[in-house]
TORKOL-4160 file (C-alpha; in steps of 0.2 Angstrom, whole numbers, padded with zeros to 4 digits, m for minus):
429
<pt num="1" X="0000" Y="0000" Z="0000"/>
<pt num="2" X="0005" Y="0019" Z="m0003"/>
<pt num="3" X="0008" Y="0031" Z="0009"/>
<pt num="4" X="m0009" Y="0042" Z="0008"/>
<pt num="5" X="m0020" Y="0056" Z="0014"/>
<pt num="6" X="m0034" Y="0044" Z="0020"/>
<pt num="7" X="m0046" Y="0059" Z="0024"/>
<pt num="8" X="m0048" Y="0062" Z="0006"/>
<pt num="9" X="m0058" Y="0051" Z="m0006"/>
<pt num="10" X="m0052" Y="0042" Z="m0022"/>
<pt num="11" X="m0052" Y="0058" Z="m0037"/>
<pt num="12" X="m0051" Y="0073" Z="m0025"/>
<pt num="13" X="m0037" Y="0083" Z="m0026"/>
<pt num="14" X="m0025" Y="0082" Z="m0009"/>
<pt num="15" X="m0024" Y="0092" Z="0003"/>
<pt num="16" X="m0011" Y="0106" Z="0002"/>
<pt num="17" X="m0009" Y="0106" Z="0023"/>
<pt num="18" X="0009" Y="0097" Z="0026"/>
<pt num="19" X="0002" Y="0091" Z="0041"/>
<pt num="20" X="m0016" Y="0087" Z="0040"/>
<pt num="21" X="m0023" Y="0080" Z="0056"/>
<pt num="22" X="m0028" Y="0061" Z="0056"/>
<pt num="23" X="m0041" Y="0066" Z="0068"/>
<pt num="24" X="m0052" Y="0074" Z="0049"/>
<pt num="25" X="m0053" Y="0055" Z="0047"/>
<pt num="26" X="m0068" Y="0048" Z="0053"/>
<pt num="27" X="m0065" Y="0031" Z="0057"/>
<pt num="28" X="m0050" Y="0035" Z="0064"/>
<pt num="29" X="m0061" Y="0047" Z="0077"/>
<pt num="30" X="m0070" Y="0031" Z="0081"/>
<pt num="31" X="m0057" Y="0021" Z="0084"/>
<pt num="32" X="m0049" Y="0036" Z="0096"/>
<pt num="33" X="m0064" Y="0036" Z="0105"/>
<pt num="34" X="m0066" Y="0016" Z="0106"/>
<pt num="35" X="m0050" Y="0014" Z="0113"/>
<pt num="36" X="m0051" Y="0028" Z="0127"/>
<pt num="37" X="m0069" Y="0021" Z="0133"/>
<pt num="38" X="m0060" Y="0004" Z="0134"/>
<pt num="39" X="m0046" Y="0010" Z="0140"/>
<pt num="40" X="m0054" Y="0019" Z="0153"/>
<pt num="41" X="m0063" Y="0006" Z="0157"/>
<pt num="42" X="m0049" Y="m0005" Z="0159"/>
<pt num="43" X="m0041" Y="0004" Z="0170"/>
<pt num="44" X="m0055" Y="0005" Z="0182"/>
<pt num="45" X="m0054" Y="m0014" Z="0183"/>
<pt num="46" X="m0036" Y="m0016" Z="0186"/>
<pt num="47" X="m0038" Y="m0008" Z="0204"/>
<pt num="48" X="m0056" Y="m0016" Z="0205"/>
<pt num="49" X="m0051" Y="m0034" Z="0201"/>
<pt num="50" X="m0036" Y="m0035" Z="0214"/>
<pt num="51" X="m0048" Y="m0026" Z="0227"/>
<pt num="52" X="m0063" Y="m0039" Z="0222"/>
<pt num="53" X="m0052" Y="m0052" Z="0226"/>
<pt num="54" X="m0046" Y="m0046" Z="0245"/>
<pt num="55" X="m0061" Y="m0038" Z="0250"/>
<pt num="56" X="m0075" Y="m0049" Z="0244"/>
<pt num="57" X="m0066" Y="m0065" Z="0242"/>
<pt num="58" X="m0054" Y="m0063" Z="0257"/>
<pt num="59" X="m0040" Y="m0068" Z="0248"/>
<pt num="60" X="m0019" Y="m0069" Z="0252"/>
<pt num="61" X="m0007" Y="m0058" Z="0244"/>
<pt num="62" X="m0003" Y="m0076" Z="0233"/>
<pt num="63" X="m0016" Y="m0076" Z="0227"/>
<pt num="64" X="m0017" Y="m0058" Z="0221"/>
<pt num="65" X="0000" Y="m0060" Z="0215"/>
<pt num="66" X="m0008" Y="m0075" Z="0204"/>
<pt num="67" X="m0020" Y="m0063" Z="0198"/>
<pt num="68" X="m0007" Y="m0052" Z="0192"/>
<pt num="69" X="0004" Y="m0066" Z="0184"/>
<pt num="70" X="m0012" Y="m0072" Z="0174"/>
<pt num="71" X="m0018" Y="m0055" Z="0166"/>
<pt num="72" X="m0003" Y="m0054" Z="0156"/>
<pt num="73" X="0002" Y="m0074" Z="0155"/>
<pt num="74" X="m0009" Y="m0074" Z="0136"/>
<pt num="75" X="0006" Y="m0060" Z="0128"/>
<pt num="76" X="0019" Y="m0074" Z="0132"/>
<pt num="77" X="0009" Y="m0090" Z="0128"/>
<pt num="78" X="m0001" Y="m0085" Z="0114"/>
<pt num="79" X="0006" Y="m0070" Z="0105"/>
<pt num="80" X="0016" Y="m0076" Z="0094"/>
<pt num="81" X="0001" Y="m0088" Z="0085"/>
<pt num="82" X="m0011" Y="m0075" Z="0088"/>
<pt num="83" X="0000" Y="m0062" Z="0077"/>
<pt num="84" X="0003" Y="m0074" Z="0063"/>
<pt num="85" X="m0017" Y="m0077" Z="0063"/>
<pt num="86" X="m0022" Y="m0060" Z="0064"/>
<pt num="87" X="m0012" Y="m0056" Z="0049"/>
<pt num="88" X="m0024" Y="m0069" Z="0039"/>
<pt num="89" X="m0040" Y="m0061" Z="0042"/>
<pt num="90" X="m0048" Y="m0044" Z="0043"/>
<pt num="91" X="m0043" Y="m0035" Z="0060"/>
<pt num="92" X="m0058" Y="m0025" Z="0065"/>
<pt num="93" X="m0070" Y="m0039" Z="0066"/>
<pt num="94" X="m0057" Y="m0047" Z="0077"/>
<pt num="95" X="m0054" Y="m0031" Z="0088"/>
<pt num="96" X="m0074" Y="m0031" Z="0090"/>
<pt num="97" X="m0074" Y="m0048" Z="0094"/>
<pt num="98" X="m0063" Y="m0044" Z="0108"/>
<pt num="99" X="m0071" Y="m0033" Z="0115"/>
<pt num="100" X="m0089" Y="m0043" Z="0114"/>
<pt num="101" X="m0080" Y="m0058" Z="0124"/>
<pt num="102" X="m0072" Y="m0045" Z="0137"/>
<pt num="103" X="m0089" Y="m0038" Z="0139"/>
<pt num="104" X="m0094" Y="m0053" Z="0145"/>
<pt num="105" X="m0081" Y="m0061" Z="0154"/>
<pt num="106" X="m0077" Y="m0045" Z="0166"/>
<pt num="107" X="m0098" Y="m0043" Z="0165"/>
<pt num="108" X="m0098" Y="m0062" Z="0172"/>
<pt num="109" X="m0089" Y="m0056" Z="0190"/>
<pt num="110" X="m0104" Y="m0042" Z="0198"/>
<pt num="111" X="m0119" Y="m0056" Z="0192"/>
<pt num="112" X="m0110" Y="m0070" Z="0202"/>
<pt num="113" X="m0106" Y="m0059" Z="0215"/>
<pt num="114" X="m0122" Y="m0053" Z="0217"/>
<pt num="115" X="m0130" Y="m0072" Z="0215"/>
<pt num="116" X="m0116" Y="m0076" Z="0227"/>
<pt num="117" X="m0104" Y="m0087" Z="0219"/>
<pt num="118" X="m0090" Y="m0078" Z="0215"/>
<pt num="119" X="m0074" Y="m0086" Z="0218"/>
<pt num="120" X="m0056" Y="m0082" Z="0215"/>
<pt num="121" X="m0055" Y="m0096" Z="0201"/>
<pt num="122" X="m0069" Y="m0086" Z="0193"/>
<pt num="123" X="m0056" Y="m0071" Z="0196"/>
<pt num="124" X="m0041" Y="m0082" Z="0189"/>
<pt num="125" X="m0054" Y="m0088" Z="0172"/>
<pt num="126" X="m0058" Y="m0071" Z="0168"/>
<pt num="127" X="m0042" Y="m0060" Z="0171"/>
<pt num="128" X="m0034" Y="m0075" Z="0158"/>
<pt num="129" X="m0046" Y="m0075" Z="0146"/>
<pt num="130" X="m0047" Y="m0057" Z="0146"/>
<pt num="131" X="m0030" Y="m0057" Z="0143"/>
<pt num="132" X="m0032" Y="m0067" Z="0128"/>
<pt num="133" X="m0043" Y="m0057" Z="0119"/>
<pt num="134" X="m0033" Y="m0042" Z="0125"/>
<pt num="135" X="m0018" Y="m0049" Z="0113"/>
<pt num="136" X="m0029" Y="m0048" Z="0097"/>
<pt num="137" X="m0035" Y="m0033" Z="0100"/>
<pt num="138" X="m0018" Y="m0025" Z="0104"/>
<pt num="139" X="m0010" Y="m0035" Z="0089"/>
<pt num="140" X="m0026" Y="m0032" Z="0075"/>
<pt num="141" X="m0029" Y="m0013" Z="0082"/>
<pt num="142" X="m0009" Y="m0008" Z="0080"/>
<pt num="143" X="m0009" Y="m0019" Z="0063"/>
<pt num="144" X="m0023" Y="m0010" Z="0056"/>
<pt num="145" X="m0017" Y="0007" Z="0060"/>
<pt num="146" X="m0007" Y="0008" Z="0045"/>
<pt num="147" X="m0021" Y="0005" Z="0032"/>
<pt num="148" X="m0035" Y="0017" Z="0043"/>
<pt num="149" X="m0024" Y="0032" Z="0042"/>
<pt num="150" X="m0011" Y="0031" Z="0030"/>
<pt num="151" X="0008" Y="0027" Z="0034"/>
<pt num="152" X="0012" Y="0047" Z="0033"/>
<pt num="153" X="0003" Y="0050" Z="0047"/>
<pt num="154" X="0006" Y="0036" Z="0058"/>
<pt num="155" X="0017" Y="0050" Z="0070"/>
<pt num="156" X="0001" Y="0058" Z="0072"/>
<pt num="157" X="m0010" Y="0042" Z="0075"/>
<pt num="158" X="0001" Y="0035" Z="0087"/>
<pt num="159" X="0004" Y="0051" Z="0097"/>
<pt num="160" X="m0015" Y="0054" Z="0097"/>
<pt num="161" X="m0017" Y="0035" Z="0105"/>
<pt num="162" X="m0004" Y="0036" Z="0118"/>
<pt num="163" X="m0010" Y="0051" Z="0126"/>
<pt num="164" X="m0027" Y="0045" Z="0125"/>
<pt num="165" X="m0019" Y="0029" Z="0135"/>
<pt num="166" X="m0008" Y="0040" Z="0147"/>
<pt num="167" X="m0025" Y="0052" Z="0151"/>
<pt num="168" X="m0036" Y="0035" Z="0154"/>
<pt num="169" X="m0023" Y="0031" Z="0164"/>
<pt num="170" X="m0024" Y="0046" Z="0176"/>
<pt num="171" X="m0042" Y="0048" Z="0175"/>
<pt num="172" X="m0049" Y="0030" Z="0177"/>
<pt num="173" X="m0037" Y="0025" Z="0191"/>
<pt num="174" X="m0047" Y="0040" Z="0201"/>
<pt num="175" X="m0064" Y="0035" Z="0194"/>
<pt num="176" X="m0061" Y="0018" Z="0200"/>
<pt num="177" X="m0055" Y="0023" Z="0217"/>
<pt num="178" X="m0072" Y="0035" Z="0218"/>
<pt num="179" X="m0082" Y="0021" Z="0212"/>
<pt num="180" X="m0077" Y="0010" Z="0224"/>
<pt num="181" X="m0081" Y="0021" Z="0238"/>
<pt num="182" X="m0096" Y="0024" Z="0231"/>
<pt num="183" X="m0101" Y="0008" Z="0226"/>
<pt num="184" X="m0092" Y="m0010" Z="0229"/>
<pt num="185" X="m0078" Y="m0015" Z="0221"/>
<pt num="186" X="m0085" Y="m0029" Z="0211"/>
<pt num="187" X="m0099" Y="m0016" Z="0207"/>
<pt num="188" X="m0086" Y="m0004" Z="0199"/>
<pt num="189" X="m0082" Y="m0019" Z="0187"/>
<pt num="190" X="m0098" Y="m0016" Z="0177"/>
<pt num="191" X="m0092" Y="0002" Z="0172"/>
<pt num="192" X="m0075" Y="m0011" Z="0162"/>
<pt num="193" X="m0090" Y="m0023" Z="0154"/>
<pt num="194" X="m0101" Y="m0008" Z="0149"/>
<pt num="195" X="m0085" Y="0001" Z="0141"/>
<pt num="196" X="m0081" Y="m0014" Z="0131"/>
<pt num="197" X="m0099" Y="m0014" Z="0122"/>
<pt num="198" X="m0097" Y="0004" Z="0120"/>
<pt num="199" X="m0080" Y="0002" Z="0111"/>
<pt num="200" X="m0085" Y="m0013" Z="0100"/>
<pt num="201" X="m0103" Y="m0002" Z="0095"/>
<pt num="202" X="m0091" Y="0012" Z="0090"/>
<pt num="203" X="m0079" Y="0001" Z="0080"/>
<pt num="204" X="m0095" Y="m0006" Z="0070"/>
<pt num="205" X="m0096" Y="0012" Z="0064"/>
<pt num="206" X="m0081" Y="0014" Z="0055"/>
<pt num="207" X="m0087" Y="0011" Z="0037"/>
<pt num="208" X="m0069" Y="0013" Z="0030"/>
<pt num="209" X="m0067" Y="m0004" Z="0018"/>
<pt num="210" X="m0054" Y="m0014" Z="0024"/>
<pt num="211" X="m0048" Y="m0027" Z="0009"/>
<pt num="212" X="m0046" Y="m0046" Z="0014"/>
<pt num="213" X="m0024" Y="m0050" Z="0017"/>
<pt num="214" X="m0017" Y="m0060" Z="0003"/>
<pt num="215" X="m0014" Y="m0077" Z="0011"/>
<pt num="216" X="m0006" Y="m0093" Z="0004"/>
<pt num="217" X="m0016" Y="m0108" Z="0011"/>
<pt num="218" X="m0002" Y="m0122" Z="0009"/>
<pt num="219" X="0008" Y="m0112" Z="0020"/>
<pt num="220" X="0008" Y="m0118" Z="0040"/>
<pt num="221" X="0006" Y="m0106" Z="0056"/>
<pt num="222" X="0023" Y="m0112" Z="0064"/>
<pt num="223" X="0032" Y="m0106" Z="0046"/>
<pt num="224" X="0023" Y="m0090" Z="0047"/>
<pt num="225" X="0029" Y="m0086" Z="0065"/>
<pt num="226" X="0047" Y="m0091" Z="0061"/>
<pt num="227" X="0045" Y="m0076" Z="0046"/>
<pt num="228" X="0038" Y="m0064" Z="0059"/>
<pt num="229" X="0054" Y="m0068" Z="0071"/>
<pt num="230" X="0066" Y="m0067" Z="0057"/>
<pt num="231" X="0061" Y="m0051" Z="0050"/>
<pt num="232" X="0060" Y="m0045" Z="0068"/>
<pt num="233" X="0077" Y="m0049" Z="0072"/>
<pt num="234" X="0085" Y="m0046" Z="0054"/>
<pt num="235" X="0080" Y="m0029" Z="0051"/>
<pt num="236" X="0092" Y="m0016" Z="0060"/>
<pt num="237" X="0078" Y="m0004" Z="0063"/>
<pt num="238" X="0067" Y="m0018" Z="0073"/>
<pt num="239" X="0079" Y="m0026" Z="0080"/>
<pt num="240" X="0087" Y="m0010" Z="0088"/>
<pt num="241" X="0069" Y="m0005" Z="0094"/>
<pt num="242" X="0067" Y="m0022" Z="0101"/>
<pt num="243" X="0081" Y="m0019" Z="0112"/>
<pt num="244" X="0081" Y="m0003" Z="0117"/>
<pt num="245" X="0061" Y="m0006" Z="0122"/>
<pt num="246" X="0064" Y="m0023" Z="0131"/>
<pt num="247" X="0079" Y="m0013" Z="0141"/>
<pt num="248" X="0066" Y="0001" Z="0146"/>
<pt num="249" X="0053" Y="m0010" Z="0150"/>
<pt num="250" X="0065" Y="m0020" Z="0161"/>
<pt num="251" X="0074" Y="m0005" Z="0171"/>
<pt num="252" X="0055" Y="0002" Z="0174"/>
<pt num="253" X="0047" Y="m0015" Z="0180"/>
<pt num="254" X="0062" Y="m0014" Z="0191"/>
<pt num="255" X="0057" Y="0004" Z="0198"/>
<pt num="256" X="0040" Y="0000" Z="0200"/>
<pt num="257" X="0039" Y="m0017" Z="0210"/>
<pt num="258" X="0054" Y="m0010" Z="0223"/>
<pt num="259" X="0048" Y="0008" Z="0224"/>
<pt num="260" X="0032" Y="0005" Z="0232"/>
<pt num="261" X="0042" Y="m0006" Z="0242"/>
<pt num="262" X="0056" Y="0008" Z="0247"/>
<pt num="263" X="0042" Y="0019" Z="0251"/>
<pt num="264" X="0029" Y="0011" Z="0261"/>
<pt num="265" X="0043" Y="0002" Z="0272"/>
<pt num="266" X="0058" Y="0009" Z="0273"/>
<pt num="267" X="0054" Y="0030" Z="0272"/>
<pt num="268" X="0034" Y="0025" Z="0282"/>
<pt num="269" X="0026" Y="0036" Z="0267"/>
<pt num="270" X="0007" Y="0037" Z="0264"/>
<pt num="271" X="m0005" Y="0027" Z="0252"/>
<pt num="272" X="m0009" Y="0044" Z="0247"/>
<pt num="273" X="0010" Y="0049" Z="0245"/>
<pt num="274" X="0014" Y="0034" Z="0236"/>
<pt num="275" X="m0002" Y="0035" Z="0224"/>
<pt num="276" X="0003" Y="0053" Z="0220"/>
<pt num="277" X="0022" Y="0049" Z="0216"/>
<pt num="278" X="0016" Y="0037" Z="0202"/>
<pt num="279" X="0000" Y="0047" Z="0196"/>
<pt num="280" X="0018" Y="0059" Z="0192"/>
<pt num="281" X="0020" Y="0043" Z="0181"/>
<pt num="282" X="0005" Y="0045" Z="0169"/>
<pt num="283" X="0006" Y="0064" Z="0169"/>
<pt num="284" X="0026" Y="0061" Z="0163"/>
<pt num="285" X="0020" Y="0051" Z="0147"/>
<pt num="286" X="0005" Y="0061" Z="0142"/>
<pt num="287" X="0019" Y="0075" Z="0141"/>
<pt num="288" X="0029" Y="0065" Z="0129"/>
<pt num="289" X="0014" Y="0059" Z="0120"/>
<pt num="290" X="0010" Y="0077" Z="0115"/>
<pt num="291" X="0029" Y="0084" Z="0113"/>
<pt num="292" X="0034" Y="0068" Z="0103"/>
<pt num="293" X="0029" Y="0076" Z="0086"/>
<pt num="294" X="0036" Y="0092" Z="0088"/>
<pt num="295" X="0053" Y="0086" Z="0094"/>
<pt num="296" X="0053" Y="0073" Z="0078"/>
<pt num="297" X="0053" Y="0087" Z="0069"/>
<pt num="298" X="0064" Y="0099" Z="0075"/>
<pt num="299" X="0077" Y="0084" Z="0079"/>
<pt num="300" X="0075" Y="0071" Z="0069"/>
<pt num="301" X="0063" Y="0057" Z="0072"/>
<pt num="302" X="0077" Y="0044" Z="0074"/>
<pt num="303" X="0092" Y="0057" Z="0085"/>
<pt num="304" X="0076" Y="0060" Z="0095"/>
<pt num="305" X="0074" Y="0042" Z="0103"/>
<pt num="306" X="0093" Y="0042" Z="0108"/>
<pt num="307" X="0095" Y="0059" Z="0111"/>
<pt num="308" X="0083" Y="0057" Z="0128"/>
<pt num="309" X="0088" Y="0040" Z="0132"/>
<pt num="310" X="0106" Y="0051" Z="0134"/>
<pt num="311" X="0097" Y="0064" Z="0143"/>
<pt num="312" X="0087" Y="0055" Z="0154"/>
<pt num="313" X="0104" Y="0043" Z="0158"/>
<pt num="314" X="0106" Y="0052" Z="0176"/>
<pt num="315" X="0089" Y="0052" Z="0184"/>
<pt num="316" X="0088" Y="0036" Z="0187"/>
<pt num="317" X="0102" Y="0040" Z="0201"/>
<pt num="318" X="0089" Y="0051" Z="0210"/>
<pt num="319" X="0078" Y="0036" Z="0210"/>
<pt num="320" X="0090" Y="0025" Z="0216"/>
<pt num="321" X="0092" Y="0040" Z="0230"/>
<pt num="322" X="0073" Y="0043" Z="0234"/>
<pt num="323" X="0072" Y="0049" Z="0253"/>
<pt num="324" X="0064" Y="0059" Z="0263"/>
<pt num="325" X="0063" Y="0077" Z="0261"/>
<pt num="326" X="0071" Y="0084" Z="0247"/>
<pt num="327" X="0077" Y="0068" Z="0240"/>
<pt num="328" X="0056" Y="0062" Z="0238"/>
<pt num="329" X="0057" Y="0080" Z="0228"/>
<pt num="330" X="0070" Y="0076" Z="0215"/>
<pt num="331" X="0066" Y="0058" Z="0215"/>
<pt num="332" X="0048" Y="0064" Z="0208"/>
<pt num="333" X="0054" Y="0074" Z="0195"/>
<pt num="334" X="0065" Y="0061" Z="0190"/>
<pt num="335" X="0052" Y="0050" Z="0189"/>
<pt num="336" X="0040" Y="0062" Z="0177"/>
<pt num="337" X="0057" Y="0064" Z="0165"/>
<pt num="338" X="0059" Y="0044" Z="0164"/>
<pt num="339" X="0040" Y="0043" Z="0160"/>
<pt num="340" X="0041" Y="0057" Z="0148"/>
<pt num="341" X="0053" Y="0047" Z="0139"/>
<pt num="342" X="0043" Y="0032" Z="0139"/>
<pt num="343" X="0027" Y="0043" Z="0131"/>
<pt num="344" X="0041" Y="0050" Z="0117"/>
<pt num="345" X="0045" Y="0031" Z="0114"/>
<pt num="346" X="0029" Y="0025" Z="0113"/>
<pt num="347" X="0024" Y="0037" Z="0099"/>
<pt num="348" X="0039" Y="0036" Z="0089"/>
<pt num="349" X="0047" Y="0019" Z="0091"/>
<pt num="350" X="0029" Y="0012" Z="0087"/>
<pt num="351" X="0027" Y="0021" Z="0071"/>
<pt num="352" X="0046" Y="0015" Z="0066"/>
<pt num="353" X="0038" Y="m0002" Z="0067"/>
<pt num="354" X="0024" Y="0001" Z="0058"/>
<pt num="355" X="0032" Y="0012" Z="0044"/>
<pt num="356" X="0044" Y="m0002" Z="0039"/>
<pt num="357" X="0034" Y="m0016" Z="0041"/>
<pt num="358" X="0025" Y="m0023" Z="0023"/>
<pt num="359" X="0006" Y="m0024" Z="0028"/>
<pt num="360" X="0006" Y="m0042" Z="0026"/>
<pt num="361" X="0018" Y="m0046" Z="0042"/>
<pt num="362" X="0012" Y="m0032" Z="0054"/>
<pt num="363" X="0001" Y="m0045" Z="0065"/>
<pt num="364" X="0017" Y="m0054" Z="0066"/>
<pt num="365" X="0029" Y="m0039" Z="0070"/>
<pt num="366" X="0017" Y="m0031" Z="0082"/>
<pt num="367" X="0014" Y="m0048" Z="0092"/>
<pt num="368" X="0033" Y="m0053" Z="0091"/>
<pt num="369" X="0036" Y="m0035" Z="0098"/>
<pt num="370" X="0024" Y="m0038" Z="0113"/>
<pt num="371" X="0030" Y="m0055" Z="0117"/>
<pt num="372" X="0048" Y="m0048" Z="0121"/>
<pt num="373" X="0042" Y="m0030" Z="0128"/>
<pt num="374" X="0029" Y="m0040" Z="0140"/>
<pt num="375" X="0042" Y="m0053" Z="0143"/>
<pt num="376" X="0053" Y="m0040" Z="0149"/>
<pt num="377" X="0040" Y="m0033" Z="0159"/>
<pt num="378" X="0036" Y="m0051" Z="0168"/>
<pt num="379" X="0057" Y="m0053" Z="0169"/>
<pt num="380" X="0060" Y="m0036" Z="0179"/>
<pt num="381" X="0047" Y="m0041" Z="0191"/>
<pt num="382" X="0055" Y="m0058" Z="0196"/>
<pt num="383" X="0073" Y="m0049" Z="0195"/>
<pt num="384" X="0067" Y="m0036" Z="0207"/>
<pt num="385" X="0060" Y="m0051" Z="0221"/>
<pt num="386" X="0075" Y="m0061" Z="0217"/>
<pt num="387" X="0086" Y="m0046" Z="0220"/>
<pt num="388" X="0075" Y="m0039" Z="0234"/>
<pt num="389" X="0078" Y="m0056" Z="0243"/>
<pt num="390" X="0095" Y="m0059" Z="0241"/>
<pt num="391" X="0101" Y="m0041" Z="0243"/>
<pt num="392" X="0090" Y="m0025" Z="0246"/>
<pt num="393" X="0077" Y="m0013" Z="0239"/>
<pt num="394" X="0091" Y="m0001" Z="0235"/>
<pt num="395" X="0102" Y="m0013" Z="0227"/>
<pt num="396" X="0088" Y="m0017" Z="0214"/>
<pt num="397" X="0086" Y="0002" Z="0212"/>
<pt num="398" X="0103" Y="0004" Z="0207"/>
<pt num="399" X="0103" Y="m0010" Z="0193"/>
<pt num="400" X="0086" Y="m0002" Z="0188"/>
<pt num="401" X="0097" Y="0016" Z="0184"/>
<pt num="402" X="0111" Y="0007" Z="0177"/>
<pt num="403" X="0098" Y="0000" Z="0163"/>
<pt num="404" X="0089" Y="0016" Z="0161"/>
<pt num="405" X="0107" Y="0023" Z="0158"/>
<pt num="406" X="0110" Y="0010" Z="0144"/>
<pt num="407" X="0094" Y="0010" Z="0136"/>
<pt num="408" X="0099" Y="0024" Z="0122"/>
<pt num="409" X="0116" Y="0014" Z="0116"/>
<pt num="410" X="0105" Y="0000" Z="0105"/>
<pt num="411" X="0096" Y="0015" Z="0094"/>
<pt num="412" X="0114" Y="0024" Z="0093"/>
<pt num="413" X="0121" Y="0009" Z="0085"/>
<pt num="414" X="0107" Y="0007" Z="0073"/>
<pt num="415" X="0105" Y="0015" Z="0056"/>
<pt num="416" X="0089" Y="0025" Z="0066"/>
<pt num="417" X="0102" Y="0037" Z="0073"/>
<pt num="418" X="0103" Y="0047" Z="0062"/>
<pt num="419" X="0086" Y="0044" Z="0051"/>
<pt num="420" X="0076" Y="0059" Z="0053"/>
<pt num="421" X="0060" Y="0052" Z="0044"/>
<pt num="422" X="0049" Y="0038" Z="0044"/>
<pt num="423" X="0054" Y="0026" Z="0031"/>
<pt num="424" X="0043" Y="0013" Z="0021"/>
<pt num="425" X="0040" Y="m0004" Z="0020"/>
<pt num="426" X="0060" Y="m0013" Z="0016"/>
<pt num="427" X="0068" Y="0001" Z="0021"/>
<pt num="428" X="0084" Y="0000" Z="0028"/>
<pt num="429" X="0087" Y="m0017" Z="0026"/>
């Protein structure tokens, strides 16, 4: 496919605005506003699940640890097939798919506690299955993008979809918190099940065509996923992307398993303290999310992504060195940079993936991708007990800034340092 101006038909003359926004697309509107009712939803549940589970089921702290490990479980076991599928078939009627059967799953846990039946295997069933149907959706919504708004404007797309994800971030995590008090926990669920219908409603209104993938039928799944990982890990612009994001995720999975930690034991800090530290967190990415853009072109889209990994390099120190007093201070403000970073990141190394990956092996790409970044994810977290255990909070901190210091040197030594646009399909092979 070309690079194109979606918001203007077949026959019309383009537009002369250099930038034209994606939001003049209609079904791209739709699928901003299904994905930040989802979204919102979604955050809602992730304090409302855990909460379900030691209020109204009494449970131990295993077994809400369980509950943690099985809501993202499906990106390791499944997301590599999943991505090769999704690249035979239409996405959107897998992404509404999705969000039916998560309607109904999360839908499932306020009847049967109302009946009184809930249990924490019910928990444990729908936290996995959701989780499942949260990897097609995440790989068909990221592998349509492409064809919705046209690969010049992915920048644009991406930067409007992660600050819709950082603002759902802030705002639902405070909805759920009211809704609880309100409410119940299990109660506030309903408010993730609702948002699920609402999103799939609003993806049926997208009326854009979307063409059938070319597929070859004596080819098998496990030889399509081997293409996926080879083109992943042989093309210098993925494979440094890869890298740098599985570093980043890592080093951050790190800060936020042991800070918590640091602050509620050690330094004797509030729930309220400690919730405003990390709400500093979403606040840091939404900032990047909107600035990503405007530094890409003033910079260079490519020196950009190594350029803050540089910058950002010392702060992880002053997280390392969180205290009370002043210390608490700088440790804050390091932690909105770090974040801020991570916004940037999400916009611009997520439309480097898309922009040189051929429409046929996007699934595949964007599945491979969040196999390794949600792997990474799931490694910091045993790292940080492992290290915890054997040696402190602090010395898990301090491994966490020596990888934050790092995570610019993959995207330096890539052909991406010095690209300053988004490149097409092949390029820079």
């Amino acid at each position: 496919m070309t690079s194109t101006d979606l918001a203007h038909g077949p026959g019309t003359a383009p537009t002369l605005d250099p930038h034209p926004s994606a939001l003049r697309n209609p079904g791209f509107r739709l699928l901003v506003g299904a994905t930040a009712v989802s979204k919102l939803g979604t955050a809602v549940s992730s304090l409302a699940i855990p909460l379900t589970a030691v209020m109204a089921l009494h449970s131990s702290a295993g077994q809400v640890g369980i509950l943690a490990t099985l809501s993202t479980l499906a990106f390791l076991l499944i997301g590599l097939p999943a991505g090769a599928w999704v690249d035979r078939i239409r996405k959107r009627p897998v992404m509404i798919a999705a969000d039916l059967f998560r309607a109904v799953l999360f839908g499932s846990v306020p009847a049967a506690w109302l009946l009184g039946c809930l249990t924490i295997q019910q928990l444990y069933l729908v936290v996995l299955l959701a989780g499942a149907a949260t990897v097609f959706f995440d790989v068909a919504t990221l592998s349509q993008l492409p064809e919705l708004v046209g690969r010049d404007q992915l920048t644009q797309a991406n930067a409007h979809l992660v600050t819709v994800d950082a603002l759902t971030q802030i705002g639902g995590r405070s909805a759920g918190g009211f809704l609880m008090a309100l409410l119940s926990a299990p109660a506030a669920i309903v408010v993730d099940a609702v948002s699920y219908l609402w999103s799939a409603a609003l993806l049926r209104r997208i009326r854009q065509a979307e063409p059938r993938p070319q597929h070859r039928h004596d080819t098998r799944l496990s030889g399509e996923i081997r293409e996926g990982l080879r083109f992943v890990f042989g093309h210098p612009t993925l494979r440094a992307v890869a890298l740098a994001g599985a570093c980043t995720n890592l080093s951050i999975q790190l800060c936020q398993t042991m800070l918590p930690v640091l602050f509620a034991r050690a330094l004797g800090l509030s729930d309220g303290v400690i919730g405003l530290f990390f709400a500093v967190g979403g606040l840091g990415v939404f900032i990047g999310s909107v600035s990503a853009r405007w530094l890409a072109r003033r910079l260079g889209a490519g020196r950009v992504l190594w350029l803050m990994g540089l910058a950002v390099a010392p702060f992880g120190v002053l997280l390392a060195l969180a205290d009370r007093g002043p210390a608490l201070w700088l440790a804050a403000a390091a932690w909105l940079i770090t974040t801020c970073k991570v916004g940037i990141d999400n916009v611009i190394k997520v439309s480097f993936r898309q922009s040189v990956t051929p429409d046929h092996l996007l699934g595949r790409m964007n599945a491979t991708m969040r196999v390794l970044l949600t792997g990474s994810l799931a490694l910091g977290g045993a790292l940080a007990g492992l290290l915890g255990e054997l040696a402190s909070v602090r010395t898990v901190l301090w491994v966490a800034a020596a990888g934050l210091a790092t995570v610019w040197v993959p995207v330096f030594f890539s052909p991406l340092r010095t690209q300053r646009e988004l490149p097409g399909p092949g390029a820079l092979r």
